[in-house]
C-alpha positions as YAML, in Angstrom:
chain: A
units: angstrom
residues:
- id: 1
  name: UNK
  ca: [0.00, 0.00, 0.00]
- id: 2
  name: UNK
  ca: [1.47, 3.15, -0.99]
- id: 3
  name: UNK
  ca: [2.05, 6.58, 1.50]
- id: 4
  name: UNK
  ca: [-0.70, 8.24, 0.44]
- id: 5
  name: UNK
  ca: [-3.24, 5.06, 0.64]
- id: 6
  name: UNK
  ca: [-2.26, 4.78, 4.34]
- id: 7
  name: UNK
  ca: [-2.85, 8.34, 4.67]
- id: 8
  name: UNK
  ca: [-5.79, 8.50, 3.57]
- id: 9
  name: UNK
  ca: [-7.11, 5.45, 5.25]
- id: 10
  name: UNK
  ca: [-5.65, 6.99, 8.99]
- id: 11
  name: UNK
  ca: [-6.90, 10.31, 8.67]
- id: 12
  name: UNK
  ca: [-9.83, 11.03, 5.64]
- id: 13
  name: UNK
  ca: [-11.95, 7.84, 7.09]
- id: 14
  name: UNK
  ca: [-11.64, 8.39, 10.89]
- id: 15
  name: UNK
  ca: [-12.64, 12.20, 10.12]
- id: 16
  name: UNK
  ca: [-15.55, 11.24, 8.08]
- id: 17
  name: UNK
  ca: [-16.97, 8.75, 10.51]
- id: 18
  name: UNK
  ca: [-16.63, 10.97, 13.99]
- id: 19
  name: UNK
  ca: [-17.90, 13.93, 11.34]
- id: 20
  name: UNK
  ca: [-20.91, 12.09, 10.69]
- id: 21
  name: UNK
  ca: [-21.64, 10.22, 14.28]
- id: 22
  name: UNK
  ca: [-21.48, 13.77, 15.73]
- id: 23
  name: UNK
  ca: [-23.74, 15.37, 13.16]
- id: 24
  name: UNK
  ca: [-26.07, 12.27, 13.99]
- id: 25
  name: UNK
  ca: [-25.70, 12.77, 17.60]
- id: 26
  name: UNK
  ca: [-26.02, 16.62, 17.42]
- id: 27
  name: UNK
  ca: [-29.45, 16.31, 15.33]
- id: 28
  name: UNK
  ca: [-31.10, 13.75, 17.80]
- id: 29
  name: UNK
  ca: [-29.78, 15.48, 20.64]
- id: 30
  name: UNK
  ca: [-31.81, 18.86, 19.46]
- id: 31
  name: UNK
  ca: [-34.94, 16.78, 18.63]
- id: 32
  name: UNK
  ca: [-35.38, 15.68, 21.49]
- id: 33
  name: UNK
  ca: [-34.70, 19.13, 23.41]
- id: 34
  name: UNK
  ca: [-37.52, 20.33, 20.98]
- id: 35
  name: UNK
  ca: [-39.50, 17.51, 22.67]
- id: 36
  name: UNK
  ca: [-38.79, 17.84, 25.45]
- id: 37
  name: UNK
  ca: [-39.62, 21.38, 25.63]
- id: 38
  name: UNK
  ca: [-42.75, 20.66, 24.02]
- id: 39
  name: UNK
  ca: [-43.80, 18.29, 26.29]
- id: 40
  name: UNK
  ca: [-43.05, 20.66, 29.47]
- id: 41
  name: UNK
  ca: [-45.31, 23.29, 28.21]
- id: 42
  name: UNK
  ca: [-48.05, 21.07, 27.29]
- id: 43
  name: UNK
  ca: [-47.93, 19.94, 31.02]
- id: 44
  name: UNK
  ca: [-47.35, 23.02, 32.43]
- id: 45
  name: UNK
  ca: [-50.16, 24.52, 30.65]
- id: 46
  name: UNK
  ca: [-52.67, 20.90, 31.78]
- id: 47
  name: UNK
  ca: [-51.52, 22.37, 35.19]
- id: 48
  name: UNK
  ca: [-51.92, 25.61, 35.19]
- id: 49
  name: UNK
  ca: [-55.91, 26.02, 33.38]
- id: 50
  name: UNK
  ca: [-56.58, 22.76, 32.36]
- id: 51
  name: UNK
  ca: [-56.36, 20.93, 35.74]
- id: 52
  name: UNK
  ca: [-59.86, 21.57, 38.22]
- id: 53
  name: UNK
  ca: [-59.32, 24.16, 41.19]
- id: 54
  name: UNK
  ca: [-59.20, 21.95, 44.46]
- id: 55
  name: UNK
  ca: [-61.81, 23.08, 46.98]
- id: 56
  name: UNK
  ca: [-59.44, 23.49, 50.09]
- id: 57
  name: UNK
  ca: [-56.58, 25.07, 48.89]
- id: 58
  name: UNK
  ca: [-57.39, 26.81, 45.84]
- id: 59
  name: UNK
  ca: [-54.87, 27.47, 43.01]
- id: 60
  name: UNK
  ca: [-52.48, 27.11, 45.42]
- id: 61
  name: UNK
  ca: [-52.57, 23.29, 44.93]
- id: 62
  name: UNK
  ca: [-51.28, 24.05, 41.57]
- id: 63
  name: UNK
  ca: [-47.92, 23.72, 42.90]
- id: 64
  name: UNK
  ca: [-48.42, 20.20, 43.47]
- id: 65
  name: UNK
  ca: [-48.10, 19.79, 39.58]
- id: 66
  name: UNK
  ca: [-44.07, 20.82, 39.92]
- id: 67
  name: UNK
  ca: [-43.39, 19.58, 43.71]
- id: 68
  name: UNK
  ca: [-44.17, 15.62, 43.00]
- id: 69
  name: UNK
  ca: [-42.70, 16.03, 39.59]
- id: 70
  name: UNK
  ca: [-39.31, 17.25, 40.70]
- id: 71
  name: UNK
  ca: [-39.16, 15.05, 43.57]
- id: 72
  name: UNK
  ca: [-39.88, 11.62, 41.23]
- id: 73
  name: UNK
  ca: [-36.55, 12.98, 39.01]
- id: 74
  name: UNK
  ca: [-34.54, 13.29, 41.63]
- id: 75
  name: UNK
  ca: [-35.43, 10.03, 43.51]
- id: 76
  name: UNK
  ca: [-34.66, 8.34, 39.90]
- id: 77
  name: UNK
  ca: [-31.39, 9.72, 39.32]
- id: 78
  name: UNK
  ca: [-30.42, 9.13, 42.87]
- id: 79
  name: UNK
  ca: [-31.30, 5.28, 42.25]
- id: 80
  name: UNK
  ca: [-29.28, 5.74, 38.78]
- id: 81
  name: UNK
  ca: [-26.35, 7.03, 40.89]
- id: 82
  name: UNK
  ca: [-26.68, 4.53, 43.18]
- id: 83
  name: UNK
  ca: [-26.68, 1.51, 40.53]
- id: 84
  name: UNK
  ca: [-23.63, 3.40, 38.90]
- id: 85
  name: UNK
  ca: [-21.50, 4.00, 41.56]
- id: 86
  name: UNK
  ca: [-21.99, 0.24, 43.10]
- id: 87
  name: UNK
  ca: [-20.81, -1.01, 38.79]
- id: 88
  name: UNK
  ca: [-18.08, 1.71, 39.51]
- id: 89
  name: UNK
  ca: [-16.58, 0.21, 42.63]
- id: 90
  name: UNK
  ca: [-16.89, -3.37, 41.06]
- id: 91
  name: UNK
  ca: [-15.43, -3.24, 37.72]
- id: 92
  name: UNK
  ca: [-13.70, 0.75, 38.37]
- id: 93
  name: UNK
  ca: [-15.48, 1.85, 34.84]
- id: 94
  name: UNK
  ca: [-15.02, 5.37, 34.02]
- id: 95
  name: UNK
  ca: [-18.23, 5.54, 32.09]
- id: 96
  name: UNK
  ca: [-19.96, 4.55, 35.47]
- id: 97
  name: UNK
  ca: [-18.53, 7.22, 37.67]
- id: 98
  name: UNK
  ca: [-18.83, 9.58, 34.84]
- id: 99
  name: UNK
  ca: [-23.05, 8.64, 35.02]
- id: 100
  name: UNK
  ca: [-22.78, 8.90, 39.00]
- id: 101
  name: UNK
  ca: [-21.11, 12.54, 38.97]
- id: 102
  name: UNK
  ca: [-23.83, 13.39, 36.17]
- id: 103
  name: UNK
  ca: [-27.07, 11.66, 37.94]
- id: 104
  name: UNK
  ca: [-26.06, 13.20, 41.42]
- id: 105
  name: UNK
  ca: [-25.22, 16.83, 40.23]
- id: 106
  name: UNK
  ca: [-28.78, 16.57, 38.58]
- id: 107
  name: UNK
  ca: [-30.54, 15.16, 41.46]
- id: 108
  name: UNK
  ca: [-29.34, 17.68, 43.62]
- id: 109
  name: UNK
  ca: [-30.84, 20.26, 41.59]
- id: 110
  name: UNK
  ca: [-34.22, 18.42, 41.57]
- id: 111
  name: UNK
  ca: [-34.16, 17.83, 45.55]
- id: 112
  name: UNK
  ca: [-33.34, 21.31, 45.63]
- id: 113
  name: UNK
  ca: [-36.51, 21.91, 43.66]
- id: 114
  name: UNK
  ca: [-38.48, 19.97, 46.18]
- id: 115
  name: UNK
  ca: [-37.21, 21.56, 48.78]
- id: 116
  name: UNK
  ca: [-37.83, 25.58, 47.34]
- id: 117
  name: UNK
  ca: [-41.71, 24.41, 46.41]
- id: 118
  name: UNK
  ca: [-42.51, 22.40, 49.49]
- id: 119
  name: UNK
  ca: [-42.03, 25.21, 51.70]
- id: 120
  name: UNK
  ca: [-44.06, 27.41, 49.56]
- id: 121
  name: UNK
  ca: [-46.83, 24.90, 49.49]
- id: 122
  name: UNK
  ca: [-46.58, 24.10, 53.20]
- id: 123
  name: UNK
  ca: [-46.55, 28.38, 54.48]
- id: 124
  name: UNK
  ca: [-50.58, 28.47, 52.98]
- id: 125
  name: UNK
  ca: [-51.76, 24.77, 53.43]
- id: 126
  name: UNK
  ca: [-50.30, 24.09, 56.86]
- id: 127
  name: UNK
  ca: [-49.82, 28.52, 57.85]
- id: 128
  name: UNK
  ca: [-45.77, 27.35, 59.00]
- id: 129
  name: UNK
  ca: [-43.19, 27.03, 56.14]
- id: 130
  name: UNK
  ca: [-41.11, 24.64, 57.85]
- id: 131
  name: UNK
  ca: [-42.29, 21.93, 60.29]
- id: 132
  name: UNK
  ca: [-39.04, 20.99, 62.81]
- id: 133
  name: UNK
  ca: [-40.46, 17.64, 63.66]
- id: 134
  name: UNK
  ca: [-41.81, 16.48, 60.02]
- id: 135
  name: UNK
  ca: [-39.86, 13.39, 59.89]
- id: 136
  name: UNK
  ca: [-40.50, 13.96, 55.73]
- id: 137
  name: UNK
  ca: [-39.18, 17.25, 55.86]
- id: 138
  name: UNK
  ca: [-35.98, 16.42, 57.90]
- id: 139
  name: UNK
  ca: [-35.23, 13.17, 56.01]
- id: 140
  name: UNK
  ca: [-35.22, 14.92, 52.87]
- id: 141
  name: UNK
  ca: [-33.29, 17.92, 53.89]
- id: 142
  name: UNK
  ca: [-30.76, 15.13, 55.11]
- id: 143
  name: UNK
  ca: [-30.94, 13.56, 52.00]
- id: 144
  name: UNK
  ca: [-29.92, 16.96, 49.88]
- id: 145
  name: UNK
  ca: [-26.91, 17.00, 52.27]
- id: 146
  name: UNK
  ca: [-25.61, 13.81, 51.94]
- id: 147
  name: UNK
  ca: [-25.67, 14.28, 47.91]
- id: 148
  name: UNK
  ca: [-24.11, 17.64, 48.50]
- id: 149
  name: UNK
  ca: [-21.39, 16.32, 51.05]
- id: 150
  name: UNK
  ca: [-20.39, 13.86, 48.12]
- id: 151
  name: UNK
  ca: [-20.31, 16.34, 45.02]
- id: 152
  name: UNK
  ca: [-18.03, 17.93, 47.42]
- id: 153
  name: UNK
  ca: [-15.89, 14.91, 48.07]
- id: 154
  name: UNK
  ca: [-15.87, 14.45, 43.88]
- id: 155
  name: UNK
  ca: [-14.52, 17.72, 43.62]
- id: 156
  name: UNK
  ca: [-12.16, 18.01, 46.55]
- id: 157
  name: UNK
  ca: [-9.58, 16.05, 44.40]
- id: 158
  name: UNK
  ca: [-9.33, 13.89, 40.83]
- id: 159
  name: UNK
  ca: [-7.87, 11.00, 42.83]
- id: 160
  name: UNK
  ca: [-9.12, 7.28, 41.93]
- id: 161
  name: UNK
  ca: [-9.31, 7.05, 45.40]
- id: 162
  name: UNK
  ca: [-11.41, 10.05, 45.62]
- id: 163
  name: UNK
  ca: [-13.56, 8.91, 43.36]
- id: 164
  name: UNK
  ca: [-14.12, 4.94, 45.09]
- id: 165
  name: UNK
  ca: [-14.72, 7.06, 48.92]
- id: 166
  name: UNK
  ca: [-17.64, 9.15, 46.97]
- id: 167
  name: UNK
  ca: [-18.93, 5.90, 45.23]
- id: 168
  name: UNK
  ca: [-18.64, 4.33, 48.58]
- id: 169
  name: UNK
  ca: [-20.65, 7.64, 50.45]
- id: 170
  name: UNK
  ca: [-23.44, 7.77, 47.32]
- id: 171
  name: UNK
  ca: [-24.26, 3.95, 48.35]
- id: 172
  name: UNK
  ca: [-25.07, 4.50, 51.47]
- id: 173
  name: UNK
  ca: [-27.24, 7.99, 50.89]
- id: 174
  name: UNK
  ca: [-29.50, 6.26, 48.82]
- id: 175
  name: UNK
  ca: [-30.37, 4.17, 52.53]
- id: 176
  name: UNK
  ca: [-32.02, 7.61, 52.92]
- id: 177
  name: UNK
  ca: [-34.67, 7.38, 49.84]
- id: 178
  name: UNK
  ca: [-36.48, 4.79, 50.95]
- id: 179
  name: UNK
  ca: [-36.98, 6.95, 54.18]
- id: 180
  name: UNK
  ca: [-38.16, 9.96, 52.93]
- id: 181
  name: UNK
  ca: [-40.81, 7.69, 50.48]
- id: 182
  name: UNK
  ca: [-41.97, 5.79, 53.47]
- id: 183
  name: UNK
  ca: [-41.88, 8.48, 56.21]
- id: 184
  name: UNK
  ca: [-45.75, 9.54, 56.03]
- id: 185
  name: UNK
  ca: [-46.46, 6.09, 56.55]
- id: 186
  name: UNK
  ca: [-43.97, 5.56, 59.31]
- id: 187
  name: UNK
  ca: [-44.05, 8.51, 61.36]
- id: 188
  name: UNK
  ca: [-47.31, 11.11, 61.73]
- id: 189
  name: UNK
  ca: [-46.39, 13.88, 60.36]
- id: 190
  name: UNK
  ca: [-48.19, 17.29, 58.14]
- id: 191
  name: UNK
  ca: [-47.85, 15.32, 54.69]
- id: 192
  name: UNK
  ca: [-51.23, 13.65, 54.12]
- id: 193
  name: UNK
  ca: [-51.28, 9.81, 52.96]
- id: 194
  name: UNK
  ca: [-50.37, 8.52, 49.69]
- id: 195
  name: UNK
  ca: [-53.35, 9.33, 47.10]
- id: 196
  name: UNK
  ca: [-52.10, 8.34, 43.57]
- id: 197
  name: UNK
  ca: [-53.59, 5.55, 42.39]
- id: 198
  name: UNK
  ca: [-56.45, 5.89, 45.58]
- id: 199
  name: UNK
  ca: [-60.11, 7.53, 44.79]
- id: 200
  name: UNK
  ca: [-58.96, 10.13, 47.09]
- id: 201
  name: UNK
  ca: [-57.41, 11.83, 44.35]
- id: 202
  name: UNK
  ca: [-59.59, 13.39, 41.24]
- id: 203
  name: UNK
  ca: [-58.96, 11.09, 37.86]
- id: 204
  name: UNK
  ca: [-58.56, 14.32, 36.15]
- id: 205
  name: UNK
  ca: [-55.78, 15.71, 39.12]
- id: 206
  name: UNK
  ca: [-54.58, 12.44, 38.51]
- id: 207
  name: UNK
  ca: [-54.20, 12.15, 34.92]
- id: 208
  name: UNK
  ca: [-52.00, 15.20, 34.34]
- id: 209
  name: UNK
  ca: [-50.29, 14.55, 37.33]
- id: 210
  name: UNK
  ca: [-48.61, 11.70, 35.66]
- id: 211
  name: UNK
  ca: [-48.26, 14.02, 32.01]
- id: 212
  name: UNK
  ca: [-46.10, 16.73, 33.91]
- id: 213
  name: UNK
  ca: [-44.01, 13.64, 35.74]
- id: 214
  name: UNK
  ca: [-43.04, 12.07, 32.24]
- id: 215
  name: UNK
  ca: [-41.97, 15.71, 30.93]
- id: 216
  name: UNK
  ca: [-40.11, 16.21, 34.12]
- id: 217
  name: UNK
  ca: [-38.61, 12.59, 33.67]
- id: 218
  name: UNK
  ca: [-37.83, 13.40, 30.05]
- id: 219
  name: UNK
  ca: [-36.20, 16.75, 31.01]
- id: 220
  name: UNK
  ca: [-34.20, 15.32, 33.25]
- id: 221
  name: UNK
  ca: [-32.45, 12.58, 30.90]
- id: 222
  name: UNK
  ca: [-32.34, 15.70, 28.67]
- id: 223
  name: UNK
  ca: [-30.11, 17.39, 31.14]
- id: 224
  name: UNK
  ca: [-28.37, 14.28, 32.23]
- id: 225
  name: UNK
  ca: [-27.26, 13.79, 28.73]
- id: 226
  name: UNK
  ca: [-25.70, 16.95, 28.04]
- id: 227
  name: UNK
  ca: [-24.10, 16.80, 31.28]
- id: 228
  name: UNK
  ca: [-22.47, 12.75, 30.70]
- id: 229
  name: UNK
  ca: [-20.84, 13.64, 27.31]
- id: 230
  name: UNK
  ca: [-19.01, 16.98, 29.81]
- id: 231
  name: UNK
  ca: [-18.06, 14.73, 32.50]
- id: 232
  name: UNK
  ca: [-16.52, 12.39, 29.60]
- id: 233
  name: UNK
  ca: [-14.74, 14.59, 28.09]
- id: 234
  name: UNK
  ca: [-13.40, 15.98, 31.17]
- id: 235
  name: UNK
  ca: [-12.01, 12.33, 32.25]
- id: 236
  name: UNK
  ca: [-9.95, 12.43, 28.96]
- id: 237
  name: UNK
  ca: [-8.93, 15.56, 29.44]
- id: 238
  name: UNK
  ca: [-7.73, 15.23, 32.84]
- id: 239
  name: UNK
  ca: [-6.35, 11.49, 31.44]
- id: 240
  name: UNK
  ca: [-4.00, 13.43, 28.40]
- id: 241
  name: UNK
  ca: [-2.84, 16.13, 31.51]
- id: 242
  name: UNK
  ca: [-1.67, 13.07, 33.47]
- id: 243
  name: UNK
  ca: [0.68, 11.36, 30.44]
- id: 244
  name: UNK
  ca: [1.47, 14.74, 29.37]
- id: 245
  name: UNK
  ca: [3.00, 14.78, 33.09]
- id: 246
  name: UNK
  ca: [4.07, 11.81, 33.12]
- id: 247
  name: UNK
  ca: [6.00, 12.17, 30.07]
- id: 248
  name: UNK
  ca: [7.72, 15.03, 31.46]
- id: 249
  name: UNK
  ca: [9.00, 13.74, 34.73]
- id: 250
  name: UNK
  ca: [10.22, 10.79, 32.70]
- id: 251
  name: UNK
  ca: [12.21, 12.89, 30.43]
- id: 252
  name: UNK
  ca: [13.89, 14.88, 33.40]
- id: 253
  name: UNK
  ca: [14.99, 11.43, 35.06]
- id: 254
  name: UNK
  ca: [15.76, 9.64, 31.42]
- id: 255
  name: UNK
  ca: [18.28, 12.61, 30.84]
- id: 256
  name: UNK
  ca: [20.50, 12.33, 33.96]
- id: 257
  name: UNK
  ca: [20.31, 8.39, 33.77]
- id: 258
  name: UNK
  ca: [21.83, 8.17, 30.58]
- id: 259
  name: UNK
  ca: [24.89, 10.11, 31.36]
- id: 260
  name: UNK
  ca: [25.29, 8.08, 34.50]
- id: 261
  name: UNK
  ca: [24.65, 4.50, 32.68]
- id: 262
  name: UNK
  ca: [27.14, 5.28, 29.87]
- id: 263
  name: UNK
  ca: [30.86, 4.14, 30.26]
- id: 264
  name: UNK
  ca: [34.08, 6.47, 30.33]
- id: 265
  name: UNK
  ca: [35.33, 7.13, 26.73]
- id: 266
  name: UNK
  ca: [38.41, 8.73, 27.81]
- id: 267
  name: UNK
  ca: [40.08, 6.90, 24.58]
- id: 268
  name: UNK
  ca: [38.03, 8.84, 22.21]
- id: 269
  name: UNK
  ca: [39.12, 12.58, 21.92]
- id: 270
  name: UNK
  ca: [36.69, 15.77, 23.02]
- id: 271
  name: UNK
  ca: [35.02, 16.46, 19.83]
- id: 272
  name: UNK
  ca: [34.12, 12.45, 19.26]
- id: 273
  name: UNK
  ca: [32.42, 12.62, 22.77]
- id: 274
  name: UNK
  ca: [30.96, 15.91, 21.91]
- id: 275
  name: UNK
  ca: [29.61, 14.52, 18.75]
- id: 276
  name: UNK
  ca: [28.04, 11.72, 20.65]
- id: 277
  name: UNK
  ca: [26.45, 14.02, 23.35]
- id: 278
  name: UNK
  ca: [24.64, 16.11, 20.50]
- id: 279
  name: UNK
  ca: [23.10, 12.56, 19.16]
- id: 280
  name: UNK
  ca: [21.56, 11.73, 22.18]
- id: 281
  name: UNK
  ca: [20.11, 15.24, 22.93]
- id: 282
  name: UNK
  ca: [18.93, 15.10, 19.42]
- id: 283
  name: UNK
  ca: [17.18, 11.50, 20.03]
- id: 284
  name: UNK
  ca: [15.82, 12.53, 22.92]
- id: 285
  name: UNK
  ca: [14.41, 15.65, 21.44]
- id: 286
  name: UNK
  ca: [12.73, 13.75, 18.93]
- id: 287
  name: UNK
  ca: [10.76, 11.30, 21.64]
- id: 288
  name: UNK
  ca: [9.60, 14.09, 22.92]
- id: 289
  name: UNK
  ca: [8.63, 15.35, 19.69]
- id: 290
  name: UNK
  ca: [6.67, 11.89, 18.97]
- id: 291
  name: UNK
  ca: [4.97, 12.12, 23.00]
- id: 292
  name: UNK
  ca: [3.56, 15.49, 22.48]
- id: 293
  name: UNK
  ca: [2.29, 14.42, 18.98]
- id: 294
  name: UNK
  ca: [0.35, 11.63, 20.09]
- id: 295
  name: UNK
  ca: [-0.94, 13.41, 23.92]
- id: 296
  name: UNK
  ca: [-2.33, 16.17, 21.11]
- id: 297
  name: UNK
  ca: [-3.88, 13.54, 19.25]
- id: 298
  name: UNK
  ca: [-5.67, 12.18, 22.73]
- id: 299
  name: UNK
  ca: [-6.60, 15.88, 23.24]
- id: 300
  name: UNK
  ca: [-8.29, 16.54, 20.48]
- id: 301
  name: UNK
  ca: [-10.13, 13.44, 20.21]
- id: 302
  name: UNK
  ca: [-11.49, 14.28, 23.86]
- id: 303
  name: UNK
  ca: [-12.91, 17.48, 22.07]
- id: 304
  name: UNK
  ca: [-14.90, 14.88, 18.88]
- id: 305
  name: UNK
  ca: [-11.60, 15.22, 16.54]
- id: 306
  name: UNK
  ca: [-9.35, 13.11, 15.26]
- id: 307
  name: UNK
  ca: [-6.69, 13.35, 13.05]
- id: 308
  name: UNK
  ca: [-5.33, 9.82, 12.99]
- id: 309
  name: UNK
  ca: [-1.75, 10.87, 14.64]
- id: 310
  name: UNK
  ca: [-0.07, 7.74, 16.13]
- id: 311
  name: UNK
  ca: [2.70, 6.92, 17.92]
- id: 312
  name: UNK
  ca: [2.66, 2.81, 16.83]
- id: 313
  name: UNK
  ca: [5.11, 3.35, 13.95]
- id: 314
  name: UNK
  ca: [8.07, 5.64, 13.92]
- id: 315
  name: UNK
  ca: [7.72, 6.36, 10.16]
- id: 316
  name: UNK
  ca: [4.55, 7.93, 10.40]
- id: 317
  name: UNK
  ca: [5.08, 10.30, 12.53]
- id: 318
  name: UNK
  ca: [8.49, 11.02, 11.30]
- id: 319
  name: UNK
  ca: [6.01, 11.69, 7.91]
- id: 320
  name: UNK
  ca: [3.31, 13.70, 9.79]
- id: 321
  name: UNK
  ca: [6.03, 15.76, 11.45]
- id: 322
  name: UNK
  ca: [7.70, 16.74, 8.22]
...
């Protein structure tokens, strides 16, 4: 196969075929934003006029069409970060701790939800906004601190070992979900009983109750997507930093190690050892030359390019460099 065959082949091809998986990507991605967005107002407007006035409360209720919503997201992603990080700690998968960080930084924002609205909805239904002994109330306000105690842990360092210790602390806050589901059942508290799926609840209440949780639902693997392919790219990132590094403390100690491994040449005369010294510098140089090539090449396909630049055979990048 000629140069410019095997040039073509490990560079045109590779090009085309991210090109096109990204433009692929990039168009579902946006359709289902559109969707998604779609499907948000179309609850939120069910909600807002469609949905009948309840007799107690008033529009007030209305609320309840955002603060069960939220609340189902973030107990889902919470159980997606907890099946993730337990995969993570067994088989140490980046793509699992990348869909921990990204289900738990969501979640968050979701409980946090929960925890803005309830208040609201509890200051004109119950005349207090917060309740000290709600067992529901505390458990979930334990519940956003855990989660925020270990997005603090993941960002404290980029350690592995970091990274198995917040795996290890998102196993054991999800003990806390099944808590705050089951606290109104376990504890007496201001929260009334469960009435989904119970006649207590109008059909109609009902009905879009479960339309605004599937747009929430879809709006949050929205968000969760954009979010992964980040965290991703961040890990190789972070992965090129550490050869780059690598590389460099292994040049400073390859340098003084050669001169100290080589025998005396006192038989050869100055400008034969001279000659000699320039060589090595010059091979060294051009290792270095070939490292940074190919820890570009990782960089770049972190950011969705690639330009096919190898380090597997000497000749090629002597080629690409020329």
């Amino acid at each position: 196969m000629q140069f410019w065959q095997v040039d073509f082949y490990h560079r045109v091809l590779p090009a085309v075929r991210y090109g096109a998986e990204r433009r692929m990507k990039t168009k579902l991605f946006f359709a289902f934003a559109a969707f998604c967005c779609a499907f948000l107002a179309y609850g939120t407007y069910q909600g807002l006029v469609v949905a009948p006035t309840e007799e107690t409360m008033g529009d007030v209720q209305r609320i309840f069409y955002v603060h069960v919503p939220a609340a189902t997201v973030a107990f889902t992603l919470f159980f997606v970060n907890f099946l993730a990080s337990i995969f993570y700690l067994w088989k140490r998968s980046p793509k699992a701790d990348a869909l921990a960080a990204t289900t738990a930084e969501i979640g968050v924002v979701f409980c946090s939800v929960v925890l803005i609205t309830g208040p609201i909805w509890a200051r004109y239904a119950w005349g207090v906004w917060w309740s000290p002994w709600d067992m529901r109330l505390n458990t979930t306000l334990m519940l956003w601190l855990l989660y925020v105690s270990y997005l603090m842990m993941r960002r404290s360092s980029t350690a592995g070992s970091t990274s198995v210790l917040a795996a290890a602390l998102a196993v054991f806050s999800f003990l806390d979900v099944p808590i705050v589901y089951m606290a109104n059942r376990w504890f007496r508290t201001h929260h009334p009983a469960p009435m989904i799926g119970t006649p207590n609840l109008d059909s109609r209440m009902q009905n879009i109750l479960l339309i605004n949780m599937l747009a929430f639902l879809c709006f949050g693997t929205l968000i969760c997507w954009s979010r992964y392919l980040m965290e991703r790219r961040k890990q190789k990132i972070d992965i090129a930093h550490v050869q780059r590094a690598a590389g460099g403390v292994g040049g400073m100690l390859l340098l003084p190690a050669m001169f100290l491994a080589s025998p005396p040449r006192a038989c050869f005369p100055d400008h034969i050892s001279l000659g000699r010294l320039c060589g090595s510098v010059g091979h060294l140089r051009e290792l270095f030359t070939v490292f940074d090539a190919q820890v570009a090449a990782t960089e770049e396909r972190s950011g969705g390019v690639e330009r096919g630049i190898t380090c597997k055979y000497g000749a090629r990048m002597v080629r690409a460099r020329r």
